[in-house]
C-alpha positions as CSV (number, residue, x, y, z in Angstrom):
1,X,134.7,51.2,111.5
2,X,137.5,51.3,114.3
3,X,137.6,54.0,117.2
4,X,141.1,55.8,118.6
5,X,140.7,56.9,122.4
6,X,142.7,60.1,123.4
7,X,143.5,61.9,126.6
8,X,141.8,64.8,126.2
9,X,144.3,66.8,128.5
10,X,142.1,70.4,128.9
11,X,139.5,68.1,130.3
12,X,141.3,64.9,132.0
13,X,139.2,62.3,130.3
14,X,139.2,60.2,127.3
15,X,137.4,60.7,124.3
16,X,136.8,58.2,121.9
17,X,136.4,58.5,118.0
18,X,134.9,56.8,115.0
19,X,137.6,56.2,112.3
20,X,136.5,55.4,109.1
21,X,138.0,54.8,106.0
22,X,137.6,58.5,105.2
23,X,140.1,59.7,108.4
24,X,143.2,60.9,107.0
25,X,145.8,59.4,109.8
26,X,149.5,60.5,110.1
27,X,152.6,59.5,112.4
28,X,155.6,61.9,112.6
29,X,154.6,63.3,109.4
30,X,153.9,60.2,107.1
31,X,150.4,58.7,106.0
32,X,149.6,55.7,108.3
33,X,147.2,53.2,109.3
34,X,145.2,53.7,112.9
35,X,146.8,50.2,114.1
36,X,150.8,51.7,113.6
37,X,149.3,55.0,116.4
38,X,150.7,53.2,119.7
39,X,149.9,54.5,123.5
40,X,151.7,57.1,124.1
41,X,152.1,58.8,121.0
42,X,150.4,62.6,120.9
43,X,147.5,63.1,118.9
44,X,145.4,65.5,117.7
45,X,142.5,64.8,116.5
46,X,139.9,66.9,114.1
47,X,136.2,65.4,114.2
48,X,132.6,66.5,113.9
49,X,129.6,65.1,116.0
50,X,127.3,62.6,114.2
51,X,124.5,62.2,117.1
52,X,126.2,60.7,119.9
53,X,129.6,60.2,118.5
54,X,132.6,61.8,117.6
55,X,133.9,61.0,113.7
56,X,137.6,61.5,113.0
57,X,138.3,63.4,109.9
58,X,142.2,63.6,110.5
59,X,144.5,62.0,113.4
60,X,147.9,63.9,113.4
61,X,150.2,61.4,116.0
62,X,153.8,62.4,116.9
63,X,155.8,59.7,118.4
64,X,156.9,60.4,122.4
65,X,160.5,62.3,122.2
């Protein structure tokens, strides 16, 4: 599996999380794969804790205005 880090901007830190071929991933809107997410774009991401790690369930990423 891959992993996405996001600025976690309540906290100030990165998080990191598991993608797998289950995460549903979206861009402005439209069903896309986790390499087309660039820096910069907004994310929100919806994960549940396996152990030590965070596993992406869905990544909804807007492009920068």
């Amino acid at each position: 599996s891959s992993t996405i880090t996001v600025l976690d901007q309540r906290d100030d830190d990165n998080d990191q999380f598991q993608v797998t071929s289950e995460t549903k991933i979206t861009l402005n809107g439209k069903p896309v794969k986790l390499s087309e997410i660039q820096a910069g774009d907004r994310a929100k991401v919806t994960a549940t804790q396996k152990g030590d790690k965070l596993i992406a369930k869905e990544i909804v990423a807007r492009s920068p205005e």
